[in-house]
C-alpha positions as CSV (number, residue, x, y, z in Angstrom):
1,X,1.8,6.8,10.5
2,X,3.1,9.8,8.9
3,X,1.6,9.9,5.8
4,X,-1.6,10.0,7.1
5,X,-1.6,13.7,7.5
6,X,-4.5,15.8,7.5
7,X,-3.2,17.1,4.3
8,X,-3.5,13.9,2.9
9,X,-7.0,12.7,4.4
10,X,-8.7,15.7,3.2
11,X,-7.2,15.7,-0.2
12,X,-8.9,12.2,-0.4
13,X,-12.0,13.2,0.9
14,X,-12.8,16.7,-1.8
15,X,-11.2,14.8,-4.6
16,X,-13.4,11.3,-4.4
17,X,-16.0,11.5,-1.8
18,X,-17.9,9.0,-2.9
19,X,-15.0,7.0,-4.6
20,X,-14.0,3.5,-3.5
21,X,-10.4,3.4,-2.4
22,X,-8.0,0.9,-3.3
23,X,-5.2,0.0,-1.0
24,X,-2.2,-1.8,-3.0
25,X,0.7,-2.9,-0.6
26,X,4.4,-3.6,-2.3
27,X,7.4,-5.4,-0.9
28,X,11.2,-5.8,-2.4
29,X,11.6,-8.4,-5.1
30,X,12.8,-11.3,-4.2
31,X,16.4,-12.0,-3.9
32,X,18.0,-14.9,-2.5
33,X,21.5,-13.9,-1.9
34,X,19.6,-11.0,0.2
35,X,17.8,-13.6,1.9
36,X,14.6,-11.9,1.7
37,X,11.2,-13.9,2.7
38,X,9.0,-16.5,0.5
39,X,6.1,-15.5,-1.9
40,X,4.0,-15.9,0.8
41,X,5.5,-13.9,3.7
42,X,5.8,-10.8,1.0
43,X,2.1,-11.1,-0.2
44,X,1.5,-11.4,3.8
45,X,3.7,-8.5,4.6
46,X,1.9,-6.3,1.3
47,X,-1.1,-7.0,2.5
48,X,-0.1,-5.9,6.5
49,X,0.9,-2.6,4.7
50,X,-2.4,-2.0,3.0
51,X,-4.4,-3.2,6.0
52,X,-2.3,-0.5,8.3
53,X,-3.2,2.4,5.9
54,X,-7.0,1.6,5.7
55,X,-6.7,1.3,9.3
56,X,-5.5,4.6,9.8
57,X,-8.1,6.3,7.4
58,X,-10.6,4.7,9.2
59,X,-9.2,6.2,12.3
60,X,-9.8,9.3,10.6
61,X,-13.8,8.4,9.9
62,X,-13.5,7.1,6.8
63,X,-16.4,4.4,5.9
64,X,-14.8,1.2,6.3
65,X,-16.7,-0.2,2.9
66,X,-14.9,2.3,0.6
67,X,-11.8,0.3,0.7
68,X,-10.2,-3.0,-1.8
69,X,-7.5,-3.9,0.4
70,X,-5.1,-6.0,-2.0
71,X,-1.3,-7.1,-2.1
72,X,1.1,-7.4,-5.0
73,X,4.3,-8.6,-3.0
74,X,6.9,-8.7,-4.8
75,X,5.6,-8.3,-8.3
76,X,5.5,-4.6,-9.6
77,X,8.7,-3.3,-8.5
78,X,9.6,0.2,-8.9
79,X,13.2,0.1,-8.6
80,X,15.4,-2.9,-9.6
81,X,19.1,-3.3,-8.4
82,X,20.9,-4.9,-5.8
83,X,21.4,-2.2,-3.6
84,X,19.6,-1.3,-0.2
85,X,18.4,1.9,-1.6
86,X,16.7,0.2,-4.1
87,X,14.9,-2.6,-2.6
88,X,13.5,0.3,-0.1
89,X,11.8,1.9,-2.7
90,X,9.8,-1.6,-3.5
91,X,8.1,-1.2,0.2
92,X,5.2,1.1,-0.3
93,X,1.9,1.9,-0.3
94,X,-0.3,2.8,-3.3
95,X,-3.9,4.6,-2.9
96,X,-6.0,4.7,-6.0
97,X,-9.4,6.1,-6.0
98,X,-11.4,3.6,-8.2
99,X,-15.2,4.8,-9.9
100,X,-18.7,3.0,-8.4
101,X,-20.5,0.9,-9.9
């Protein structure tokens, strides 16, 4: 993918070494007269998006135990309106570096 730059896997690497690493995927709200997908295919499709990003950091040796791997579908939209523009900015990915325990 292209956000997994080298850029970005270093930056994640000095800043929290030890850090777990939460993975939070996002879809478009739902709108019927869009004809977007159930509650269930957008928690699916979130949780396809986080799993493809921990995926890729583990390409990039990354412990696989450092990462929560979780899906909010539909429910924390950053943009709300009708428009195509809008509903794209609801599909993403958000990385939060969490403390240990």
């Amino acid at each position: 993918s292209d956000w997994s730059s080298d850029v970005c896997s270093s930056d994640l690497r000095v800043l929290y070494p030890k850090q777990m690493i939460q993975i939070t995927g996002h879809t478009d709200p739902l709108k019927p007269d869009f004809g977007e997908g159930s509650k269930f295919s957008n928690v699916t499709l979130g949780l396809k998006r986080a799993e493809e990003v921990m995926d890729s950091l583990i390409a990039l040796d990354f412990s696989p135990g450092r990462f929560i791997v979780v899906s909010r579908g539909a429910k924390d939209p950053v943009a709300v309106g009708g428009e195509q523009k809008d509903l794209e900015k609801n599909r993403r990915v958000e990385i939060i570096s969490t403390p240990n325990e």
